[in-house]
N, CA, C and O atoms as a GROMACS GRO file, in nm:
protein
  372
    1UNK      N    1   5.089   7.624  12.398
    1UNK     CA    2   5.150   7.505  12.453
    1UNK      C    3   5.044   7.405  12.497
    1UNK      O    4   5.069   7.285  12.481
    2UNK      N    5   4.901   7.449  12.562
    2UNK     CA    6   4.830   7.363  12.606
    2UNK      C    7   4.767   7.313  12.486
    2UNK      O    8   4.772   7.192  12.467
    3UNK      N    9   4.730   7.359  12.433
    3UNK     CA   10   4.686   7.352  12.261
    3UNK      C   11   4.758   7.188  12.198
    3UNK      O   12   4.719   7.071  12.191
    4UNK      N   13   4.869   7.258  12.166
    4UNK     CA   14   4.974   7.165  12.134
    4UNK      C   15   4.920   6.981  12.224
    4UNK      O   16   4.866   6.879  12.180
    5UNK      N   17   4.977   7.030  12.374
    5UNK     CA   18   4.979   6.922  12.489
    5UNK      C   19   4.796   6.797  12.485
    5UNK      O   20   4.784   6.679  12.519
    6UNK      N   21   4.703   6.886  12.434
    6UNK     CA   22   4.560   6.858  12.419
    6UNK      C   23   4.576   6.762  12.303
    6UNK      O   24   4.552   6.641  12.301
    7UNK      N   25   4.636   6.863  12.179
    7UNK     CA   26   4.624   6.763  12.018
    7UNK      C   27   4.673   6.638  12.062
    7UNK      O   28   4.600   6.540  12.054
    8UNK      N   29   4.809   6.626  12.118
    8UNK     CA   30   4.901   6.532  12.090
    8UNK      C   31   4.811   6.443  12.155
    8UNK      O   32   4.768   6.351  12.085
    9UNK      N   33   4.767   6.451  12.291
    9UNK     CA   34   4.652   6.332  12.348
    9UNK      C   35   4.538   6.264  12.261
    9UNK      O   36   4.496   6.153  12.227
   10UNK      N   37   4.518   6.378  12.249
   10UNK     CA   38   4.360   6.345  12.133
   10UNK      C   39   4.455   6.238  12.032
   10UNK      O   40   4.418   6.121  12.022
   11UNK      N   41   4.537   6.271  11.982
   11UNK     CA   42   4.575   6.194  11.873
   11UNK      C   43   4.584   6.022  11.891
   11UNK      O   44   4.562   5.929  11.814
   12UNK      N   45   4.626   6.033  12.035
   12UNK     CA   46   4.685   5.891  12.098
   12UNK      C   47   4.534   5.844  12.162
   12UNK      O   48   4.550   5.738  12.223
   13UNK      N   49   4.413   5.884  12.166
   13UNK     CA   50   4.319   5.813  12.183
   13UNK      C   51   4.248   5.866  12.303
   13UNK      O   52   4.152   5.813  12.359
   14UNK      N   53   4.321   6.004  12.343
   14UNK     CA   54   4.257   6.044  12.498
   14UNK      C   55   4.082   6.127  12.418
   14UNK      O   56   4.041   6.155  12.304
   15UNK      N   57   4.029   6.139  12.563
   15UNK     CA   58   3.894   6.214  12.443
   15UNK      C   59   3.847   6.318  12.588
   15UNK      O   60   3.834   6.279  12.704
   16UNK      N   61   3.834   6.406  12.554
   16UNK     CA   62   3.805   6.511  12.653
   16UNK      C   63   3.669   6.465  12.702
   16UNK      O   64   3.590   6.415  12.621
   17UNK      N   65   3.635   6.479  12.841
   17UNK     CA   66   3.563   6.468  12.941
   17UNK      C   67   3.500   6.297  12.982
   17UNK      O   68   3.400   6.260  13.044
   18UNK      N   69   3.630   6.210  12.903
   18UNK     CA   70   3.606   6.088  12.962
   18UNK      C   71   3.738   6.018  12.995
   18UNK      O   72   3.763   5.956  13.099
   19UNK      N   73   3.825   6.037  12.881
   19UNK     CA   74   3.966   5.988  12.940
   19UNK      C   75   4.066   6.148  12.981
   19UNK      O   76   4.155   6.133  13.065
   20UNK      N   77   4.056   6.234  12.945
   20UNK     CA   78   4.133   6.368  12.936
   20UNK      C   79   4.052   6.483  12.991
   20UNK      O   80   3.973   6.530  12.910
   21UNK      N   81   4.055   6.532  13.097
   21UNK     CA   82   4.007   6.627  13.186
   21UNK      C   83   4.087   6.767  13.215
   21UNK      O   84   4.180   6.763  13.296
   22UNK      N   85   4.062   6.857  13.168
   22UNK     CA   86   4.140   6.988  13.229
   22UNK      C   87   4.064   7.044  13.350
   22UNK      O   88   3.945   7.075  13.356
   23UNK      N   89   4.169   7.051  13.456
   23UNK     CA   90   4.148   7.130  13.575
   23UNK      C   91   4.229   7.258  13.562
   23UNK      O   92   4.352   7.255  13.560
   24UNK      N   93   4.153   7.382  13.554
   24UNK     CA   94   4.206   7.449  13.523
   24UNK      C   95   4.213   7.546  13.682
   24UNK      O   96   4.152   7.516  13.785
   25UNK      N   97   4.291   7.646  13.666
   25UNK     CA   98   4.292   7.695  13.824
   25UNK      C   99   4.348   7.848  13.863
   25UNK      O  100   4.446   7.897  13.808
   26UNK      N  101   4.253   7.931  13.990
   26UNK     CA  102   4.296   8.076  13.966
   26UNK      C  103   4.435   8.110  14.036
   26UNK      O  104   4.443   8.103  14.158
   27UNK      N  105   4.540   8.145  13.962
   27UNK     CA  106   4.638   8.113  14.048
   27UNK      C  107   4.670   8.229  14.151
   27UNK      O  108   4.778   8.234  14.210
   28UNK      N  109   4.558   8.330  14.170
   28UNK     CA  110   4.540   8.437  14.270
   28UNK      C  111   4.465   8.392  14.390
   28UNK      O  112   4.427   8.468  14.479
   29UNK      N  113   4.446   8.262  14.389
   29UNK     CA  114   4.335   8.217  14.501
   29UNK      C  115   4.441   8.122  14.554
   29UNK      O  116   4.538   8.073  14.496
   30UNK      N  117   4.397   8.110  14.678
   30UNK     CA  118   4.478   7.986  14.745
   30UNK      C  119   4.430   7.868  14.693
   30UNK      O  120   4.331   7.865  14.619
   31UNK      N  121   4.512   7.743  14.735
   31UNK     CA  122   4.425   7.616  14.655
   31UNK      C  123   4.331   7.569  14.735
   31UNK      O  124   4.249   7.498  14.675
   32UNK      N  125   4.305   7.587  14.890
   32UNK     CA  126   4.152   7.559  14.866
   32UNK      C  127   4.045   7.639  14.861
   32UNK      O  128   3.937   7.613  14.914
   33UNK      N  129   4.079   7.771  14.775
   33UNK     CA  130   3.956   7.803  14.725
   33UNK      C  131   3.937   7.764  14.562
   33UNK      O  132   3.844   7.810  14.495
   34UNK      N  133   4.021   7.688  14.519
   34UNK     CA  134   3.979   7.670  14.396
   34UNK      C  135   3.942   7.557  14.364
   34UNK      O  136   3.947   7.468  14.449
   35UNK      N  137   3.880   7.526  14.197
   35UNK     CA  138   3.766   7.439  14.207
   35UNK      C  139   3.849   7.282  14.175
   35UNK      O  140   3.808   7.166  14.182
   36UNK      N  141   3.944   7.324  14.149
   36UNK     CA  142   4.053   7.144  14.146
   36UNK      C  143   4.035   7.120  14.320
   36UNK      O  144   4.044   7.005  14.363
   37UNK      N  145   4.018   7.200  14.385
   37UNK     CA  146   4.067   7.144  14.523
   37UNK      C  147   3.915   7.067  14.596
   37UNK      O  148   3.904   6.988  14.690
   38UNK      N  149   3.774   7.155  14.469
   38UNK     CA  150   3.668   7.104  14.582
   38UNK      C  151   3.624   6.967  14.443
   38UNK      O  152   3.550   6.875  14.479
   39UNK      N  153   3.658   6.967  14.347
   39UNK     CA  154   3.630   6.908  14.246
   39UNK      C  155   3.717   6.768  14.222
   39UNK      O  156   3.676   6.672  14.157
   40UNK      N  157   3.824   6.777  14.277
   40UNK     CA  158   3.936   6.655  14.181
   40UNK      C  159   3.895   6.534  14.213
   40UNK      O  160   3.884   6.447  14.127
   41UNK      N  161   3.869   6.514  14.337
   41UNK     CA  162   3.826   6.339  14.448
   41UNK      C  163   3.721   6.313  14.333
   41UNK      O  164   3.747   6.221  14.255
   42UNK      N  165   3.606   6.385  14.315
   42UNK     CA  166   3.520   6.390  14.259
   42UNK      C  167   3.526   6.336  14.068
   42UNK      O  168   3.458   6.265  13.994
   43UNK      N  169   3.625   6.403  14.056
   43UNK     CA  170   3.647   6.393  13.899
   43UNK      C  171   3.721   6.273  13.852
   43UNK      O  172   3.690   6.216  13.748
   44UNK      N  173   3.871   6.212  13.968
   44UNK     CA  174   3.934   6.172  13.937
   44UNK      C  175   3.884   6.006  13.986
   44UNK      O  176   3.950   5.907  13.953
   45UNK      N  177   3.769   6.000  14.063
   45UNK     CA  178   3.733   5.893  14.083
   45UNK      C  179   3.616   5.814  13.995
   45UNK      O  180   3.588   5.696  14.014
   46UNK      N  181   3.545   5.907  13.887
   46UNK     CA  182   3.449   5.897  13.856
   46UNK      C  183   3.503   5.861  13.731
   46UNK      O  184   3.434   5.785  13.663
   47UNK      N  185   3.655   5.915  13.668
   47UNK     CA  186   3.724   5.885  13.576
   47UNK      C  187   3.795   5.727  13.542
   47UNK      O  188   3.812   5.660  13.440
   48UNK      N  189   3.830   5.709  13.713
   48UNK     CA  190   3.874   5.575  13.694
   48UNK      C  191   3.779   5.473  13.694
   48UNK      O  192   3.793   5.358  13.650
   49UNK      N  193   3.671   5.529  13.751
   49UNK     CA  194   3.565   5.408  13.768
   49UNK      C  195   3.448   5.351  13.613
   49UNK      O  196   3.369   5.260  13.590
   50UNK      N  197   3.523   5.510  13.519
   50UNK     CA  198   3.422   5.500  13.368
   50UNK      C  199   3.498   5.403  13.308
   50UNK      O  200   3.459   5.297  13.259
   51UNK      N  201   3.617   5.451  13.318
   51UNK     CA  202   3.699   5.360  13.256
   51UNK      C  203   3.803   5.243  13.313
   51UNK      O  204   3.894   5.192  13.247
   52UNK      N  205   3.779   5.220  13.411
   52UNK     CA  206   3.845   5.033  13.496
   52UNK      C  207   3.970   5.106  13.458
   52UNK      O  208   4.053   5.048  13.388
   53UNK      N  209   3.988   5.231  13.498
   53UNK     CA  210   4.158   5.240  13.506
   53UNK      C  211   4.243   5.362  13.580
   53UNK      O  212   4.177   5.466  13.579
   54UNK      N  213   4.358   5.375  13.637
   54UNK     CA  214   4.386   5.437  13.700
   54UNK      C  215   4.428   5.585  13.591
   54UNK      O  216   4.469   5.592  13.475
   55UNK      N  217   4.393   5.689  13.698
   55UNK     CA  218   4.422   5.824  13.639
   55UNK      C  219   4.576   5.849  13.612
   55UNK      O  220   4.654   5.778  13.676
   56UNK      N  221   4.624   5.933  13.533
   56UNK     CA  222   4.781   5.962  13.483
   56UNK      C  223   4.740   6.124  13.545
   56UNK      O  224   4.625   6.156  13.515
   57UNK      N  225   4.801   6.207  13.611
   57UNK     CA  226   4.795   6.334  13.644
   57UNK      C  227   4.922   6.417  13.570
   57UNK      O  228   5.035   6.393  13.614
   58UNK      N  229   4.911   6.489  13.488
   58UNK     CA  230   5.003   6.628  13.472
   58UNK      C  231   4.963   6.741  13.482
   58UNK      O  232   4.860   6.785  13.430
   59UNK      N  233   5.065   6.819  13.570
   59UNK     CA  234   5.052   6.924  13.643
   59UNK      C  235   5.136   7.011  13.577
   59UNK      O  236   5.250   6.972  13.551
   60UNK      N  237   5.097   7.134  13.542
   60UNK     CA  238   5.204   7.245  13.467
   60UNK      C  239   5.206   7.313  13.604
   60UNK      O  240   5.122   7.309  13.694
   61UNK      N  241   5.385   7.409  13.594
   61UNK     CA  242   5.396   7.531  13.726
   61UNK      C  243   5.376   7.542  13.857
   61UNK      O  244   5.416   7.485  13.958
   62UNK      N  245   5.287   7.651  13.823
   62UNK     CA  246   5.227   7.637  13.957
   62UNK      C  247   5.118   7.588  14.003
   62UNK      O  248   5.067   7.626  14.109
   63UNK      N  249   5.050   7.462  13.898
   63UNK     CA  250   4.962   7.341  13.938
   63UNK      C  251   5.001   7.280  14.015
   63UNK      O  252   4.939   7.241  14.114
   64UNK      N  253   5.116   7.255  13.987
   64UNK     CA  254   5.212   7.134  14.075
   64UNK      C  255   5.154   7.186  14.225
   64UNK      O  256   5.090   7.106  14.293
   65UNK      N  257   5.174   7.298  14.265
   65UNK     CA  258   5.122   7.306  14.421
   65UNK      C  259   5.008   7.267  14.433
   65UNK      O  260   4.993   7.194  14.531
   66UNK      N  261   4.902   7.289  14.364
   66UNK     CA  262   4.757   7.266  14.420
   66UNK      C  263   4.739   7.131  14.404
   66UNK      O  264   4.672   7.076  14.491
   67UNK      N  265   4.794   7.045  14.290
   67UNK     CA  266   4.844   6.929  14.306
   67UNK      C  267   4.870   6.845  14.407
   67UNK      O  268   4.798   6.759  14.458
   68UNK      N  269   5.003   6.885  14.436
   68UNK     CA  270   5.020   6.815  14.552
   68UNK      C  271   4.964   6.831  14.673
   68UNK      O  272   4.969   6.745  14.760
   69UNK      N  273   4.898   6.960  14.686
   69UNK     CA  274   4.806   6.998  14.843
   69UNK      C  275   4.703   6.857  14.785
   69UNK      O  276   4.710   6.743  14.830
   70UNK      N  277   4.630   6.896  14.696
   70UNK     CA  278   4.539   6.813  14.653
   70UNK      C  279   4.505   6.642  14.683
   70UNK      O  280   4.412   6.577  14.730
   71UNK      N  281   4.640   6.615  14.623
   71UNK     CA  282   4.695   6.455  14.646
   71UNK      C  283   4.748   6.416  14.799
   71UNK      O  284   4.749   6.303  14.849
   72UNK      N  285   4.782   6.517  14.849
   72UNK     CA  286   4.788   6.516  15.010
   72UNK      C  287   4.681   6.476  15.062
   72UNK      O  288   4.686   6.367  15.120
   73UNK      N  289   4.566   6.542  15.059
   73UNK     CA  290   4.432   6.526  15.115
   73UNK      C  291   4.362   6.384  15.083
   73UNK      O  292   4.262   6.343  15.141
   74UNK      N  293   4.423   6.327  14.994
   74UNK     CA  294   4.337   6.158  14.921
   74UNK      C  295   4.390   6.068  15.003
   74UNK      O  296   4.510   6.092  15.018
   75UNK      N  297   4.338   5.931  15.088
   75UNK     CA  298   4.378   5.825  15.189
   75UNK      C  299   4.472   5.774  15.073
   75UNK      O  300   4.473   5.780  14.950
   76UNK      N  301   4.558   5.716  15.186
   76UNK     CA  302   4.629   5.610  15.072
   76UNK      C  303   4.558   5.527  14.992
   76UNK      O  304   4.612   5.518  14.882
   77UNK      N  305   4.413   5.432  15.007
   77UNK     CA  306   4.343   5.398  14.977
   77UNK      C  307   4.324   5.468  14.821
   77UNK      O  308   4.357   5.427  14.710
   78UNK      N  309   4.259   5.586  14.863
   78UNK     CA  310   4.221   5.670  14.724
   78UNK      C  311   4.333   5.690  14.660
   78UNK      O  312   4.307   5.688  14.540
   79UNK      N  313   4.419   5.705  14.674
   79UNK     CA  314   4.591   5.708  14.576
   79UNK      C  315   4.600   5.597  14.497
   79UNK      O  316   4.612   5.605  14.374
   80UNK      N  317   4.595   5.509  14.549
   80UNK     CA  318   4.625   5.360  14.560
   80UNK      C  319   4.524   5.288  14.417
   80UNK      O  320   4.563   5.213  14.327
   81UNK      N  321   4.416   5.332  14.435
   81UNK     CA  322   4.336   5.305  14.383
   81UNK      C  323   4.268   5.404  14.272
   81UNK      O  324   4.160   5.357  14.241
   82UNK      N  325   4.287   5.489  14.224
   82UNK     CA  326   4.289   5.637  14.145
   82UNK      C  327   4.380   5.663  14.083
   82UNK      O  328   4.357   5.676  13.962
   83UNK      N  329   4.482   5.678  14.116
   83UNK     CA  330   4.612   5.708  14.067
   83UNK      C  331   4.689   5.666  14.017
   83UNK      O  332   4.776   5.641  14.101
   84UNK      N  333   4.737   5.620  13.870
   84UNK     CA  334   4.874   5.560  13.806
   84UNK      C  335   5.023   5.628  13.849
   84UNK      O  336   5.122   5.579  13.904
   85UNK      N  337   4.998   5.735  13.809
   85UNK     CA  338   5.107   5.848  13.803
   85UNK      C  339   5.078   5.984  13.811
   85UNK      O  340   4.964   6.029  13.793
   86UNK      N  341   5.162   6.042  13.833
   86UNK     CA  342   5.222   6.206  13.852
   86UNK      C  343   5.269   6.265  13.788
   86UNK      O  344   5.374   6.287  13.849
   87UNK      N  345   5.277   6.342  13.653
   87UNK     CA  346   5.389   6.428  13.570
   87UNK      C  347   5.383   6.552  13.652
   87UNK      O  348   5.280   6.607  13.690
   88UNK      N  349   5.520   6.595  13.677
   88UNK     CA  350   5.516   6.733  13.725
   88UNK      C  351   5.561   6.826  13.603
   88UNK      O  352   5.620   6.732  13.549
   89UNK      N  353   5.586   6.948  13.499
   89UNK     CA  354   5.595   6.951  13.412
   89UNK      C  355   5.626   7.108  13.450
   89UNK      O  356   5.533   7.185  13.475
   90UNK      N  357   5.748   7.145  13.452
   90UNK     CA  358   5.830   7.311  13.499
   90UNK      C  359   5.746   7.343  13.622
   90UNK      O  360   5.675   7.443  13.636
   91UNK      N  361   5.768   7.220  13.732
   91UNK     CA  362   5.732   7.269  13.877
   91UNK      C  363   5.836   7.420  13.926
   91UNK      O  364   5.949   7.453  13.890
   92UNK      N  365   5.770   7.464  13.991
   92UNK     CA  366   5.862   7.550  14.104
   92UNK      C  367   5.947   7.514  14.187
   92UNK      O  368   5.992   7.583  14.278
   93UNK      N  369   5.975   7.402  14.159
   93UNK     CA  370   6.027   7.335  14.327
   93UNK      C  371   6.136   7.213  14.236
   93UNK      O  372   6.204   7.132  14.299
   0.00000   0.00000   0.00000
């Protein structure tokens, strides 16, 4: 499925490690021990700033939680300014 979810981007012009980023995550660890939680501010700002544009986020499962802990922790400021959108994609909730 991620396979699939990767091609279809690539096809439409995304390019891994400048517009298309996988955060991948242990889902035996709480989210802040994992590395989306010490990594994302980091990734997702450096993303918008390569490219003059706001980030699109999709979250599979049980991403969606570390997700949203995640996006909790960013000022409105950093939302505001980082962030286009949210896909949640077979959340738990």
């Amino acid at each position: 499925v991620y396979t699939q979810l990767r091609e279809s981007l690539e096809s439409r012009g995304y390019k891994i490690g400048l517009t298309l980023q996988a955060m991948p995550y242990d889902w035996r660890q709480a989210y802040y021990n994992n590395e989306i939680h010490r990594e994302f501010r980091s990734i997702v700002s450096d993303m918008a700033a390569i490219n003059g544009k706001k980030v699109s986020i999709v979250a599979h499962s049980m991403g969606n939680i570390n997700m949203m802990n995640v996006l909790k922790g960013l000022t409105p400021e950093e939302r505001e300014n980082w962030v286009q959108r949210y896909f949640a994609l077979a959340p738990p909730f």
